[in-house]
DRENRO-146290 format. One record per residue (C-alpha): residue number from 1; x negated, y, z. Coordinates in steps of 0.25 Angstrom, whole numbers, plus 5000, padded with zeros to 4 digits. Layout:
BEGIN
+-----+------+------+------+
| pos |   c1 |   c2 |   c3 |
+-----+------+------+------+
| NUM |    X |    Y |    Z |
...
+-----+------+------+------+
This chain:
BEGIN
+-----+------+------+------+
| pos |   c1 |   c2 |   c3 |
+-----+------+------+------+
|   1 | 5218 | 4826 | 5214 |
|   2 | 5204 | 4832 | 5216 |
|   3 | 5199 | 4825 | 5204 |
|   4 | 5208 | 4835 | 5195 |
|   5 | 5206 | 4848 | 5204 |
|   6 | 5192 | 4848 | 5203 |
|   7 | 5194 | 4843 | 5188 |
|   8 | 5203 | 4858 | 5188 |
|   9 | 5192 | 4865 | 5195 |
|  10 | 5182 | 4860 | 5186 |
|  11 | 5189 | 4865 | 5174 |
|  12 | 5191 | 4877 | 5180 |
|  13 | 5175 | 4879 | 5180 |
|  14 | 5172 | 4873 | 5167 |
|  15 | 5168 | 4882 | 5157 |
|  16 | 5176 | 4884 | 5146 |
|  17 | 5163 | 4883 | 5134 |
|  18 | 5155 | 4872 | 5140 |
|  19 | 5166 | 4865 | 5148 |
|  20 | 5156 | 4863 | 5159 |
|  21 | 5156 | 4867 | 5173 |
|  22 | 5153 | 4882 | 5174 |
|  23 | 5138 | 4885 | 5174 |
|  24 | 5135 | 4900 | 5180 |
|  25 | 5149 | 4902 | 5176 |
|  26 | 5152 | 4917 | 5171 |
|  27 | 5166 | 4924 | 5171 |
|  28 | 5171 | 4934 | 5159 |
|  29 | 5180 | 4946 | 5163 |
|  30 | 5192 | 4935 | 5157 |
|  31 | 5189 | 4927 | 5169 |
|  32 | 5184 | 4914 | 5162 |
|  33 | 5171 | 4908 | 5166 |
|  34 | 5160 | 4902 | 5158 |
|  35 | 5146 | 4896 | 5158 |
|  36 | 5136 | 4908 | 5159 |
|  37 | 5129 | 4900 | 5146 |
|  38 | 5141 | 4896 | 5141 |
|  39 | 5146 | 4911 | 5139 |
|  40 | 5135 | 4917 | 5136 |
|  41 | 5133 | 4909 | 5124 |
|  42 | 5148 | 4913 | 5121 |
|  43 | 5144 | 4927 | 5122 |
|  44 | 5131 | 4926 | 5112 |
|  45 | 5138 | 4921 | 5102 |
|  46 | 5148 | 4932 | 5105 |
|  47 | 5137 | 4940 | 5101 |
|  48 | 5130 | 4932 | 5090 |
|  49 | 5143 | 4933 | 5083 |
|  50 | 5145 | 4948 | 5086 |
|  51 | 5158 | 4947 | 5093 |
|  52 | 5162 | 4951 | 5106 |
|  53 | 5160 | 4941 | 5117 |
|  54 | 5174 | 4935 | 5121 |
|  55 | 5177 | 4925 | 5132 |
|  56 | 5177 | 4911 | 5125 |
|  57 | 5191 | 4907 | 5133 |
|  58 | 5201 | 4918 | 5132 |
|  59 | 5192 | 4927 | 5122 |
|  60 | 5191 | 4941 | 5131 |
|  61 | 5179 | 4949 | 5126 |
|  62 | 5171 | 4951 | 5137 |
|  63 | 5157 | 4958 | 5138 |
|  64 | 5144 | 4949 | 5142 |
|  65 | 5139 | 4957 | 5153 |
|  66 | 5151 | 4955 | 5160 |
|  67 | 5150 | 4941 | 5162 |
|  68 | 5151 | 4938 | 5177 |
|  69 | 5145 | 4925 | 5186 |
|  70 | 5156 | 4918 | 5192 |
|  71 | 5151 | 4913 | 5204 |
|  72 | 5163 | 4906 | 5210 |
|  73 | 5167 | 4897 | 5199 |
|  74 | 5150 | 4893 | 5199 |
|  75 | 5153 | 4890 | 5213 |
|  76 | 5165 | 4882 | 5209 |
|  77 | 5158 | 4874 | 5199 |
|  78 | 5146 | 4871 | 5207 |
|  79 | 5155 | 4866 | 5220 |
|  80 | 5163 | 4856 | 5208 |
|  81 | 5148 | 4851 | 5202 |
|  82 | 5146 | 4847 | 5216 |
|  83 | 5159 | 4840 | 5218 |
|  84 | 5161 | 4825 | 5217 |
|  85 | 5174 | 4815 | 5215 |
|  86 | 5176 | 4808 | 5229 |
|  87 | 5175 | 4793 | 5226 |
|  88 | 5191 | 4790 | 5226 |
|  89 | 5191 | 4801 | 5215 |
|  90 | 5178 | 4794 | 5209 |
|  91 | 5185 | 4781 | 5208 |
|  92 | 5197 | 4785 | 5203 |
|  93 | 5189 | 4791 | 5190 |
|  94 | 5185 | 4777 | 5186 |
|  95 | 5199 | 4773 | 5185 |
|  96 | 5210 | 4773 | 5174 |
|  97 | 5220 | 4784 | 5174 |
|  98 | 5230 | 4776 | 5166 |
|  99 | 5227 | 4760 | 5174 |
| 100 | 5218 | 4764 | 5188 |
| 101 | 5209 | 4755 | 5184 |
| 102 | 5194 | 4756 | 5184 |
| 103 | 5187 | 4762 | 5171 |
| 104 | 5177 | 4752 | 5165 |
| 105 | 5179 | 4751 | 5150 |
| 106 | 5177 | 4761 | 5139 |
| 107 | 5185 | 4759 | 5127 |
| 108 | 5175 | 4763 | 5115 |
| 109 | 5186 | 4768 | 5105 |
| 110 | 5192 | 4777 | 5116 |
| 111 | 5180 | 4779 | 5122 |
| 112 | 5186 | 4780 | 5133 |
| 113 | 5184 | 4774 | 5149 |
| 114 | 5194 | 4762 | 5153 |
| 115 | 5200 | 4752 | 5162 |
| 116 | 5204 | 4737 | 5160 |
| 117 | 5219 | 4741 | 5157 |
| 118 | 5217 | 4752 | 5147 |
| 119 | 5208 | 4742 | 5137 |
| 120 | 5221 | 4735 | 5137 |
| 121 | 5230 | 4746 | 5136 |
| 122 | 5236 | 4749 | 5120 |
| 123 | 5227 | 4762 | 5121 |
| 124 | 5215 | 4754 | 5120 |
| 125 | 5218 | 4739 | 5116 |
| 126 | 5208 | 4734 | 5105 |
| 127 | 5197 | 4745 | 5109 |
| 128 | 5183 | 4743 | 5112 |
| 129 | 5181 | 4742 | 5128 |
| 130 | 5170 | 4740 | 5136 |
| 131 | 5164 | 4742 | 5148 |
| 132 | 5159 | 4756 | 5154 |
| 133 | 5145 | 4753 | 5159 |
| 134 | 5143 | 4745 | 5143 |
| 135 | 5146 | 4758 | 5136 |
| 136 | 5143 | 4768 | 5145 |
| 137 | 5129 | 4766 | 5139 |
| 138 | 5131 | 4769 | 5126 |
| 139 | 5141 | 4780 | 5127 |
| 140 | 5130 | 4786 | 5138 |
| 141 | 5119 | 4786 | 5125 |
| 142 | 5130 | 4791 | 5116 |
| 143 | 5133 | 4801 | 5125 |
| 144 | 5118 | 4806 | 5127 |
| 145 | 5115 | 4806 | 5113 |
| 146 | 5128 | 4817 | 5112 |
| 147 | 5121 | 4824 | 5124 |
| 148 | 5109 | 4824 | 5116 |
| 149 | 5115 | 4829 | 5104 |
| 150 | 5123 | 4840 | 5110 |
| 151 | 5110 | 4844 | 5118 |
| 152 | 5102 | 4846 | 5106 |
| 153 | 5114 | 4854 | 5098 |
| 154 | 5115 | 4863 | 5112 |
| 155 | 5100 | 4863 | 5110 |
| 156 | 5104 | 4868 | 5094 |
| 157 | 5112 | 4878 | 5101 |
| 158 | 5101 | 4883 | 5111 |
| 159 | 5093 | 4884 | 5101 |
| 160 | 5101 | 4890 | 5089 |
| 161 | 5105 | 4900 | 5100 |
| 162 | 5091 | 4905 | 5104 |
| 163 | 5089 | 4904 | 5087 |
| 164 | 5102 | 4915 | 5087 |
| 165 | 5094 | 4922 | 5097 |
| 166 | 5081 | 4923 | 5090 |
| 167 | 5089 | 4928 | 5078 |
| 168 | 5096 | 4939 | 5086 |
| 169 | 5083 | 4945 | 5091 |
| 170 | 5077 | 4942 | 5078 |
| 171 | 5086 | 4949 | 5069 |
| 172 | 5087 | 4962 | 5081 |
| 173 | 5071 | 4961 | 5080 |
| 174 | 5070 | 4963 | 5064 |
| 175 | 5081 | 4974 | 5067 |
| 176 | 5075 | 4982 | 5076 |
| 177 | 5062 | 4981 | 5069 |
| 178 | 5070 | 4985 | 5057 |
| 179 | 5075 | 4997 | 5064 |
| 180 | 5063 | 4999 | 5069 |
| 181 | 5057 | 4998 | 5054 |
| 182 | 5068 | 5008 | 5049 |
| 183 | 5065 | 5018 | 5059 |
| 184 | 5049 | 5018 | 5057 |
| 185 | 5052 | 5019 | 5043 |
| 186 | 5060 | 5032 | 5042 |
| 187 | 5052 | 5039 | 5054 |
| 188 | 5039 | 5036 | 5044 |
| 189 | 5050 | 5043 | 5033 |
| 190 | 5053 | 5053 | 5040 |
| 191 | 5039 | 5058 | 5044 |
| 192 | 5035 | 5055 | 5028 |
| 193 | 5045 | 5066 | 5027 |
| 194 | 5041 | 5074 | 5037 |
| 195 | 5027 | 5074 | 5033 |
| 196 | 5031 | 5079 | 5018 |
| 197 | 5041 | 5090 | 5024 |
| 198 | 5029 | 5095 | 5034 |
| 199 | 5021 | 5096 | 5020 |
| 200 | 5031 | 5103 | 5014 |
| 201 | 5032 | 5113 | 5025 |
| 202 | 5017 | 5116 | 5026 |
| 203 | 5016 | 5118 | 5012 |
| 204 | 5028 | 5127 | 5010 |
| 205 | 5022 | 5134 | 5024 |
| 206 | 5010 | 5135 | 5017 |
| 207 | 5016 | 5142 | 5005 |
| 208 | 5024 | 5150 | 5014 |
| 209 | 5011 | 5156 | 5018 |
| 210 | 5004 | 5158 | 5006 |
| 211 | 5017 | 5165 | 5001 |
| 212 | 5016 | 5174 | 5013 |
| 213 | 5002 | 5177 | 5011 |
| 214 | 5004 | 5182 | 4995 |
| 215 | 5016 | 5187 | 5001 |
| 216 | 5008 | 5197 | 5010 |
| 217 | 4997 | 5200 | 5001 |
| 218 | 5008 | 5204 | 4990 |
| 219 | 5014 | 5215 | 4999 |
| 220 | 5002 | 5219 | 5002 |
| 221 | 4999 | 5222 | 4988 |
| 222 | 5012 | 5227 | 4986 |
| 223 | 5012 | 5239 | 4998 |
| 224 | 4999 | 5242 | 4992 |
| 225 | 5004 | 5245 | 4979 |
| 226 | 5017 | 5252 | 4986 |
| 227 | 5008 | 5261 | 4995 |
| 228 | 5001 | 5264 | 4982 |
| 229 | 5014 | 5267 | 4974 |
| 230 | 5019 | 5276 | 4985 |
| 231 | 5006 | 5285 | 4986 |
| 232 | 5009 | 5289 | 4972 |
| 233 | 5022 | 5290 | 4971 |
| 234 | 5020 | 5301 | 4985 |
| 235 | 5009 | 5307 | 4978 |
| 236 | 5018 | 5309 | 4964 |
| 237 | 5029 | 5315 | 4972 |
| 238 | 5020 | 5325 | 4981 |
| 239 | 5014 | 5330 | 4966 |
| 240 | 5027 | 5332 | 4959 |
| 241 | 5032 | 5339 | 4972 |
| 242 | 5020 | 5349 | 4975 |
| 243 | 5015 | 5362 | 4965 |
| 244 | 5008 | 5360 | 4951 |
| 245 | 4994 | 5359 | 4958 |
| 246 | 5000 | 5347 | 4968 |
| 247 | 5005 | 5340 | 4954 |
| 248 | 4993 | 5342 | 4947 |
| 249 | 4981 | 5339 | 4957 |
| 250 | 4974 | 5327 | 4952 |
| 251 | 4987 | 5322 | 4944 |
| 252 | 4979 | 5312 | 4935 |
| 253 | 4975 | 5305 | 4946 |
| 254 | 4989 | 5302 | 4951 |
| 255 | 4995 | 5301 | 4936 |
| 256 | 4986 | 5289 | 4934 |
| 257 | 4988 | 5281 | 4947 |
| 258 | 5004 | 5283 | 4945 |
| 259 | 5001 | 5278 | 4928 |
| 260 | 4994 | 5267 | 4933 |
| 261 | 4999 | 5261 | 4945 |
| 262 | 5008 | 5248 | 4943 |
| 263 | 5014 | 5241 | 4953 |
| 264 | 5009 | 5226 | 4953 |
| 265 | 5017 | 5214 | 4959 |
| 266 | 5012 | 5204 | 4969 |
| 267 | 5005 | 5193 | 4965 |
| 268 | 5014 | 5183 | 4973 |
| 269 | 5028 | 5189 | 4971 |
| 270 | 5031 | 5183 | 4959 |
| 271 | 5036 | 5169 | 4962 |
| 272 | 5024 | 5158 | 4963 |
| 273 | 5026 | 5144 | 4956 |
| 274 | 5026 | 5136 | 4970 |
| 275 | 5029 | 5121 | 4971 |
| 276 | 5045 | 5118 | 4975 |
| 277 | 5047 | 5106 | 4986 |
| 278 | 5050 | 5095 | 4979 |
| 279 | 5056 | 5083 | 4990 |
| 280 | 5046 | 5072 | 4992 |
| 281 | 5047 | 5058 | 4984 |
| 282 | 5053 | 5052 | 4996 |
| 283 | 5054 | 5040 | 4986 |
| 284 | 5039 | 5039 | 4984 |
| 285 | 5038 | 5041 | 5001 |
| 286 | 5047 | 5030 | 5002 |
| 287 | 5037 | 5021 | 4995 |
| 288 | 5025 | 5025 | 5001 |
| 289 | 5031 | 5023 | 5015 |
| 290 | 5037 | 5009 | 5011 |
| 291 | 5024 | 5004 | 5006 |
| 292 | 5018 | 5007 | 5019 |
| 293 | 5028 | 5002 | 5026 |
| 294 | 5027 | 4989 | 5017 |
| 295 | 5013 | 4987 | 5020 |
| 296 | 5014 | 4989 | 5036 |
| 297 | 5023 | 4977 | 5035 |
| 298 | 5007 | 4971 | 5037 |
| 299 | 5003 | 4975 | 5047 |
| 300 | 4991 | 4969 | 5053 |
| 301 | 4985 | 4970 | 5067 |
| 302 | 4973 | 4974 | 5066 |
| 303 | 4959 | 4976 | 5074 |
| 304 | 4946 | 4978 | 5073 |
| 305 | 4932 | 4970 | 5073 |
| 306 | 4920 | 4976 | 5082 |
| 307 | 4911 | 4977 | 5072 |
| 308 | 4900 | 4966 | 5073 |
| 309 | 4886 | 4974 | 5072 |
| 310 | 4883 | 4989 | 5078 |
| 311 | 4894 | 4998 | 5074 |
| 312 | 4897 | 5013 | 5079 |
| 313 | 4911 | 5009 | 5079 |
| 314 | 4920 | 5009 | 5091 |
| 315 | 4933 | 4999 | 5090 |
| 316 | 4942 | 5000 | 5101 |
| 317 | 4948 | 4990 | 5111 |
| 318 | 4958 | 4986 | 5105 |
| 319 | 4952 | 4985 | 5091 |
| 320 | 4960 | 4996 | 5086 |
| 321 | 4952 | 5007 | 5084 |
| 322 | 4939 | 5011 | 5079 |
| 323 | 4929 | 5021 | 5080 |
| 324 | 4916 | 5026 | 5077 |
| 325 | 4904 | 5030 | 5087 |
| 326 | 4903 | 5044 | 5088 |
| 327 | 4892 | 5052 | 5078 |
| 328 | 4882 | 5050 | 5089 |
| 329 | 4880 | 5036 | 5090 |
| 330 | 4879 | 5034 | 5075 |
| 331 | 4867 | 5035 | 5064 |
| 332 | 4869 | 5045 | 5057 |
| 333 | 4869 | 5038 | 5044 |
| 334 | 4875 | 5024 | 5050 |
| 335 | 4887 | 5019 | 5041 |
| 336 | 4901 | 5016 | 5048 |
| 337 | 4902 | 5002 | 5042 |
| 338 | 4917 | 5001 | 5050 |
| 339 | 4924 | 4990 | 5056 |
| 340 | 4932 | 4979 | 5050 |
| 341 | 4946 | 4974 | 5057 |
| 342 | 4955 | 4960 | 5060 |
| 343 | 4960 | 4952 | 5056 |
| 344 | 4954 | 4949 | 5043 |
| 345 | 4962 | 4949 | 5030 |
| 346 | 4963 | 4938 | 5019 |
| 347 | 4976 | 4938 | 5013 |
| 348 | 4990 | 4945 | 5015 |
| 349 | 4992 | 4961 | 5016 |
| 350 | 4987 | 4967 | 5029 |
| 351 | 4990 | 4983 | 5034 |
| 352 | 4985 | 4991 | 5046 |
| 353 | 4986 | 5005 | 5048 |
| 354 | 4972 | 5014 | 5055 |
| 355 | 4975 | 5027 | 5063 |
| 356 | 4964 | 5039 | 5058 |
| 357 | 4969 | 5049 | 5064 |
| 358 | 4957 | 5056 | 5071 |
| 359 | 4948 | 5052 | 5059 |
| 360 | 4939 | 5060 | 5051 |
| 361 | 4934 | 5048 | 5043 |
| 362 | 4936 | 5032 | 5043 |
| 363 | 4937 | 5021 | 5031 |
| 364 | 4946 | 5010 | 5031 |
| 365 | 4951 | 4999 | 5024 |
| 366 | 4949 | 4982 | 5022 |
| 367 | 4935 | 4977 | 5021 |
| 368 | 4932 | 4964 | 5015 |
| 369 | 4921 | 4953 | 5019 |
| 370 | 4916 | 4955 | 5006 |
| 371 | 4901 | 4949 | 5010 |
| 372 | 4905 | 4941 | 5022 |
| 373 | 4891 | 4932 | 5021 |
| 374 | 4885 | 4946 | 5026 |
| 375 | 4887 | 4955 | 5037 |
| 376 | 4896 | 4968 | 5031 |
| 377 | 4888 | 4979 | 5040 |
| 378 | 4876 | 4974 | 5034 |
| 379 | 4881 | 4973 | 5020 |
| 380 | 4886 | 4987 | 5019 |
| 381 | 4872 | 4991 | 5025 |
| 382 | 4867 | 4986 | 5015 |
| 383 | 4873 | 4992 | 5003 |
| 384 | 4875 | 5004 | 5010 |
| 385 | 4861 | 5009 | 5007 |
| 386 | 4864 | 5023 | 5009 |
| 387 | 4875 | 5024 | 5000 |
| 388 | 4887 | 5031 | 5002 |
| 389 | 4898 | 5027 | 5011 |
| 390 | 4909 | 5024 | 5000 |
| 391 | 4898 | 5013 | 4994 |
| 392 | 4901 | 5004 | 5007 |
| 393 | 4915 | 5006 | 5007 |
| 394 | 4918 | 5000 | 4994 |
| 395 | 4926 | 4988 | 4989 |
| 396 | 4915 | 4980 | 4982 |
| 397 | 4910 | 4981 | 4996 |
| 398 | 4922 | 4975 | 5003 |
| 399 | 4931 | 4988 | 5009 |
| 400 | 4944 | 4993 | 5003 |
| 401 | 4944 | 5007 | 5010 |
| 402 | 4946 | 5021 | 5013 |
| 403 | 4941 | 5031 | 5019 |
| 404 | 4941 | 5046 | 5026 |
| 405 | 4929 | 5055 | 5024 |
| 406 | 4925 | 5069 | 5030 |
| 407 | 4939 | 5069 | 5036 |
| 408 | 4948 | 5071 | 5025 |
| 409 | 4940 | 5065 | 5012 |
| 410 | 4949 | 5052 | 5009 |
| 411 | 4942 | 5040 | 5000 |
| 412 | 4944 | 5028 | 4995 |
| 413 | 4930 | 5019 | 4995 |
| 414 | 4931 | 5013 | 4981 |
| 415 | 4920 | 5003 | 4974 |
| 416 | 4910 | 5010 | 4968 |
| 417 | 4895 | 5011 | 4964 |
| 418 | 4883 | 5014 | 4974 |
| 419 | 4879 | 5023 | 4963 |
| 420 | 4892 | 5032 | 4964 |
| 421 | 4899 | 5028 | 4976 |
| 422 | 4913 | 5035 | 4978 |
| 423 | 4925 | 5036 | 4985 |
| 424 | 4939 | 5038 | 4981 |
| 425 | 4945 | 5051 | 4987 |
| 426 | 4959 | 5049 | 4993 |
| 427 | 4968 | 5062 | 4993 |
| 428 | 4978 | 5060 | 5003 |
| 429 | 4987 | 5071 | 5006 |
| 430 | 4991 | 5065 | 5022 |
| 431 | 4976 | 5063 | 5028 |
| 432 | 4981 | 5048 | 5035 |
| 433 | 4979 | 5047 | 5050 |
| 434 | 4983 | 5033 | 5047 |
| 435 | 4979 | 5024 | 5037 |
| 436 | 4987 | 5011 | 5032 |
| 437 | 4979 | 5000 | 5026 |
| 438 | 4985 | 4988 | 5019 |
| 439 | 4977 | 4976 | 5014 |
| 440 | 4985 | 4967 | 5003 |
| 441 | 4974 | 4957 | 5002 |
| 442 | 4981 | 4948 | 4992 |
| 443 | 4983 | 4960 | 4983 |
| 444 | 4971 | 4967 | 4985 |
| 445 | 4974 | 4978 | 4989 |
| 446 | 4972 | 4988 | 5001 |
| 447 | 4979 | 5000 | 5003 |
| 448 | 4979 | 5013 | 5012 |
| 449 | 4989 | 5021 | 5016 |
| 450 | 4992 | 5034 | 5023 |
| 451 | 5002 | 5032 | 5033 |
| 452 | 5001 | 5046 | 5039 |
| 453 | 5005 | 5050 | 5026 |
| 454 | 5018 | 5040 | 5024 |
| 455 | 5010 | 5028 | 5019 |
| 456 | 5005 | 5033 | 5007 |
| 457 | 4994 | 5027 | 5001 |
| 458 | 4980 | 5032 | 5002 |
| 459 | 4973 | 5020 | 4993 |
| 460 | 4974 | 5008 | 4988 |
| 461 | 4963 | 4997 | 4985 |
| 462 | 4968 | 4988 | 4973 |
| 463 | 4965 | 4974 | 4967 |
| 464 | 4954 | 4972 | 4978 |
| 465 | 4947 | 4958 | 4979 |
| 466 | 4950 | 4954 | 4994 |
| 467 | 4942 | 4940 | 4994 |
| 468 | 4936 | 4941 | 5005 |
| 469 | 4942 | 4944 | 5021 |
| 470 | 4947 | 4959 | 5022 |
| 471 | 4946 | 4966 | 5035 |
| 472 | 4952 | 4978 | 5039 |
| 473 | 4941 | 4991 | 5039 |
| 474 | 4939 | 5002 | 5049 |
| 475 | 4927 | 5013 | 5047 |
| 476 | 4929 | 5026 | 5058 |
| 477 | 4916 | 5030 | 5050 |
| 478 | 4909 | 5040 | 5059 |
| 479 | 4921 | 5048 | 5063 |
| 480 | 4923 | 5045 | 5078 |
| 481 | 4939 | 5046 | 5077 |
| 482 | 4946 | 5031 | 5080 |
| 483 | 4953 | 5022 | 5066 |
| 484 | 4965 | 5015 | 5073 |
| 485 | 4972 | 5004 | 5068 |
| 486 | 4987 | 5006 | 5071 |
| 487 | 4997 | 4997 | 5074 |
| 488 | 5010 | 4997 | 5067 |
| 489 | 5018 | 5004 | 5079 |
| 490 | 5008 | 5017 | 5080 |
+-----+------+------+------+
């Protein structure tokens, strides 16, 4: 009689998914009960498969959060863990149902546990009998190696659960990185056009005013001629007017001025040939600005090196920033020989961009370890030998670069002789306060863009022998203003 009600009771606190006594059993607004993992798993595949979550007996949606603990069924099920058969109950377990005999075969096609009387009944005449403890063995390895097995698929389970998990917040990262993406690709867009629309406006302004001004000095003109047309109008009305003598007194001179004056027109009042607004090729902005965004997908962390011999260069903390020593702590005729950065680069496509904001002058670039048997500082001392700057900062010397000089003359430093060194002047309708460089080494290529001015490209080095390491190059030249290497969220 007890055996079956604590067998009810149990049934009553097992859950309904695992079929194992409740563990921190949680209640649904329907009233059923379930393991807190057991519903929980319920409710993220709810969610993996985009449905609702719904209660796995009676299906009632019900909403997560309102999951309740159910601490009197958990004190129901851990009072029943604790209870035990008493020994009359415990021995009548061990018998037969059918015969109240003692249960000590087990009958291998049934696989069932018998007494004496059922391996004679019809039910299991002919089978294969034998005794408990000579089985129990085997069937207790045949059962651990399904434990095992059932283990390792949970294990599967675990594991391709965390997977699903990974996934999710995989997938949710490349989307908001997307978004993010999108958002900082039509905000650069949008102040591309802006940029242009601001030109526009100061240009038409600045026609606006020169208009005004012709406009002015036209009337002035004109008044004049008007005062001068009234006089002698007046003075032809007074003579016809007055007696013969008033007529006649010094009538040449009047006839004269009235034969010869002719009224002349403003300069400006006919209409000047002027320039109509045309819309912008948005088409050509949009390559531009996708090239630079193509390129910034290589963007490399980059420092600087302290310079290894006497410098009147400053680099910051951080290796960020450089600077040079101000006028007075430099020989007048010392050369600023730069800084080179990290890491190093011998194969792939590398980019970083350098905020020059405050400058009045700087060169950057890639320099490569064209003569790495010999110290560079002391190589480029060497052929310097008073020549000018652009005969050092030249490719057959191992620097792709560009430069500014006397705060707005742009150059490209190009091979050339020390005969007739030269520079190639850059025109560049948007003075950059920041620079991109992008390094393809296996192209042979490096390129500079303006990203002030939407990425448009300043220069381009091409079919350039790389066989040697490239560094990243920095020179403040002898303008005390930082060069900042940015980082791709500035």
């Amino acid at each position: 009689m007890a055996s079956g009600i604590l067998m009810n009771m149990k049934e009553e606190v097992t859950c309904p998914i695992c079929l194992e006594l409740l563990t921190e059993p949680m209640s649904l607004d329907c009233g059923h009960t379930f393991c807190q993992a057991c519903i929980t798993a319920n409710n993220r595949g709810s969610i993996i498969g985009q449905g609702e979550s719904c209660c796995p007996v009676c299906r009632i949606s019900y909403q997560p959060e309102n999951l309740r603990p159910n601490r009197h069924v958990a004190n129901i099920v851990e009072a029943l863990r604790k209870v035990k058969l008493s020994p009359k109950e415990e021995q009548k377990s061990d018998l037969c149902v059918h015969h109240g005999e003692k249960l000590l075969l087990f009958c291998q096609e049934d696989e069932k546990i018998i007494c004496w009387l059922c391996e004679r009944s019809r039910d299991h005449r002919g089978h294969h009998t034998f005794l408990m403890e000579e089985i129990a063995q085997e069937y207790k390895e045949k059962l651990q190696a399904a434990l095992d097995r059932l283990k390792a698929e949970q294990q599967k389970a675990e594991k391709l659960d965390d997977d699903l998990e990974e996934e999710r917040t995989s997938k949710k990262d490349q989307i908001e990185h997307e978004r993010k993406s999108v958002l900082y690709y039509f905000r650069e867009l949008r102040g591309i056009l802006a940029r242009e629309q601001q030109k526009e406006l100061q240009r038409l302004e600045k026609e606006a005013a020169e208009n005004h001004d012709d406009l002015v000095q036209a009337e002035s003109e004109l008044a004049q001629q008007k005062k001068l047309l009234r006089d002698l109008i007046s003075d032809l009305e007074h003579r016809l007017q007055g007696s013969a003598v008033e007529m006649l007194q010094d009538v040449k001179g009047i006839m004269e001025r009235s034969k010869t004056f002719t009224l002349k027109k403003p300069k400006t009042l006919p209409m000047k040939q002027r320039r109509v607004f045309r819309a912008p090729d948005l088409g050509g902005m949009l390559q531009v600005f996708n090239e630079l965004t193509d390129v910034r997908h290589y963007w490399v962390h980059v420092t600087l090196d302290p310079p290894t011999d006497k410098s009147y260069n400053v680099i910051s903390e951080d290796r960020r920033q450089v600077r040079s020593l101000p006028l007075l702590y430099i020989i007048a005729d010392k050369t600023n020989f730069g800084v080179l950065g990290s890491p190093s680069i011998t194969s792939g496509k590398h980019y970083w961009e350098v905020d020059v904001s405050q400058k009045c002058a700087w060169i950057m670039g890639v320099y490569g370890e064209k003569y790495p048997d010999s110290n560079r500082m002391d190589f480029l001392r060497q052929i310097i030998n008073s020549q000018p700057l652009c005969s050092i900062f030249q490719p057959q010397y191992g620097y792709w670069v560009i430069g500014l000089q006397n705060h707005s003359e742009y150059k490209a430093f190009v091979d050339s002789d020390f005969s007739n060194p030269k520079t190639l002047t850059l025109f560049l309708s948007v003075p950059p306060r920041r620079v991109g460089v992008f390094l393809d080494y296996d192209a042979g290529t490096v390129s500079f863009f303006n990203v002030t001015n939407g990425g448009l490209l300043i220069y381009k080095f091409s079919s350039c022998s790389f066989s040697q390491k490239m560094f990243p190059y920095f020179n403040p030249m002898k303008c005390t203003a930082p060069m900042t290497l940015c980082s791709p969220s500035s």
